[in-house]
C-alpha positions, -999 to +999 in steps of 0.1 A: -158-018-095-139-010-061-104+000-071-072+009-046-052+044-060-018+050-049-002+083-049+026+100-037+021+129-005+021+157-034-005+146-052-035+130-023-053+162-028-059+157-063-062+117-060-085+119-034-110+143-056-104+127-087-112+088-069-145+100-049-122+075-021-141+071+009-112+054+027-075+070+029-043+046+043-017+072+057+019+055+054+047+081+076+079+081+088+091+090+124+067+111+145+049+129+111+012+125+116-014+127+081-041+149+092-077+133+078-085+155+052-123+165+051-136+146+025-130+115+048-145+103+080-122+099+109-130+065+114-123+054+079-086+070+080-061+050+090-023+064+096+005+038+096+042+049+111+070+031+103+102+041+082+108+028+049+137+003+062+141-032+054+164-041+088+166-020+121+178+014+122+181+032+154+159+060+155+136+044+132+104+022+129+109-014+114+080-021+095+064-050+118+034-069+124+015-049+139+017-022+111+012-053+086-023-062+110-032-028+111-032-025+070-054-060+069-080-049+093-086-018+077-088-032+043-109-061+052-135-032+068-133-009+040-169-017+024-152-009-013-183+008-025-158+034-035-118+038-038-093+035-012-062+057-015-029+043-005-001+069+001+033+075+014+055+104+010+069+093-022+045+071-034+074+043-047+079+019-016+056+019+016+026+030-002+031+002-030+037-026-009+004-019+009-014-017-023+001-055-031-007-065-001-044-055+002-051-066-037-036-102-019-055-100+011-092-090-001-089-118-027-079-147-017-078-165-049-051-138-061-016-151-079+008-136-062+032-132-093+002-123-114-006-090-088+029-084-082+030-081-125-003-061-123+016-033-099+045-034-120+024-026-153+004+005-137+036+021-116+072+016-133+089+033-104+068+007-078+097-010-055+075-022-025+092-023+006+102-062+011+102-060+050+066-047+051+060-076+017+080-103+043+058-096+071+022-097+047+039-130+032+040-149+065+005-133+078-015-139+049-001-178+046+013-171+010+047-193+018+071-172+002+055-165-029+045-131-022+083-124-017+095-144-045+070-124-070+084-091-056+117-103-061+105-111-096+094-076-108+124-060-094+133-024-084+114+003-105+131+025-126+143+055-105+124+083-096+118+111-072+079+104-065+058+082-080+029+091-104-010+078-090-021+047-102-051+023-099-055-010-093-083-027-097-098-052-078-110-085-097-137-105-075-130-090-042 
């Protein structure tokens, strides 16, 4: 069963060995770039940078729609005959809202409240970053609800770094 894992920047090395991922999502801030790590073929790397911002911030990047297209057309490319690791430097915000998003946007038929409640139950700490959810919401034609259900699980409990997690993908 193809499965997404989401990890923190301290802990890719061991997710990636421990997932077999063919497919890696990069999430940065500023002008830090993710070198592809071995295991993974160029092509099938994809490096997002924006900041982890919600409204503009000068010397930052806004989460936008071009990161948001980005993130769909890798995911909708990835074959999923193995994992896909999602990360950002702490693993709690960037990382997690691309992890909703792409359980969203690879099936179709997904509640929004019932994967927003699925991320909640395998990361506590996940608090997805509501500009980059806004932006998926309107692109993917969920009408709000993808917002209101990550309204709905609320801020995870505090923490410096987020542990990995999995989450599965149901009919995808």
């Amino acid at each position: 069963m193809p499965a997404i894992h989401v990890c923190p920047l301290s802990r890719l090395s061991e997710t990636m060995e421990a997932s077999s991922a063919s497919h890696l999502i990069s999430l940065t801030s500023g002008s830090a770039t993710m070198a592809t790590p071995d295991a993974i073929a160029a092509d099938h790397h994809l490096s997002i940078c924006m900041s982890d911002i919600v409204a503009p911030l000068e010397g930052h990047v806004l989460p936008d729609v071009e990161h948001v297209d980005a993130l769909l057309g890798f995911i909708r490319d990835w074959p999923r005959e193995h994992p896909l690791v999602i990360h950002c430097y702490a693993g709690i915000s960037r990382s997690t809202a691309a992890a909703l998003v792409a359980v969203c946007a690879l099936n179709r038929n997904q509640d929004a409240v019932e994967a927003a409640k699925a991320l909640r139950l395998a990361s506590p700490s996940a608090t997805p970053n509501i500009r980059f959810i806004e932006v998926a919401d309107a692109r993917l034609g969920y009408e709000g609800r993808l917002v209101a259900a990550t309204h709905a699980i609320g801020r995870g409990c505090d923490a410096f770094e987020g542990e990995p997690f999995v989450l599965p993908l149901h009919d995808a």
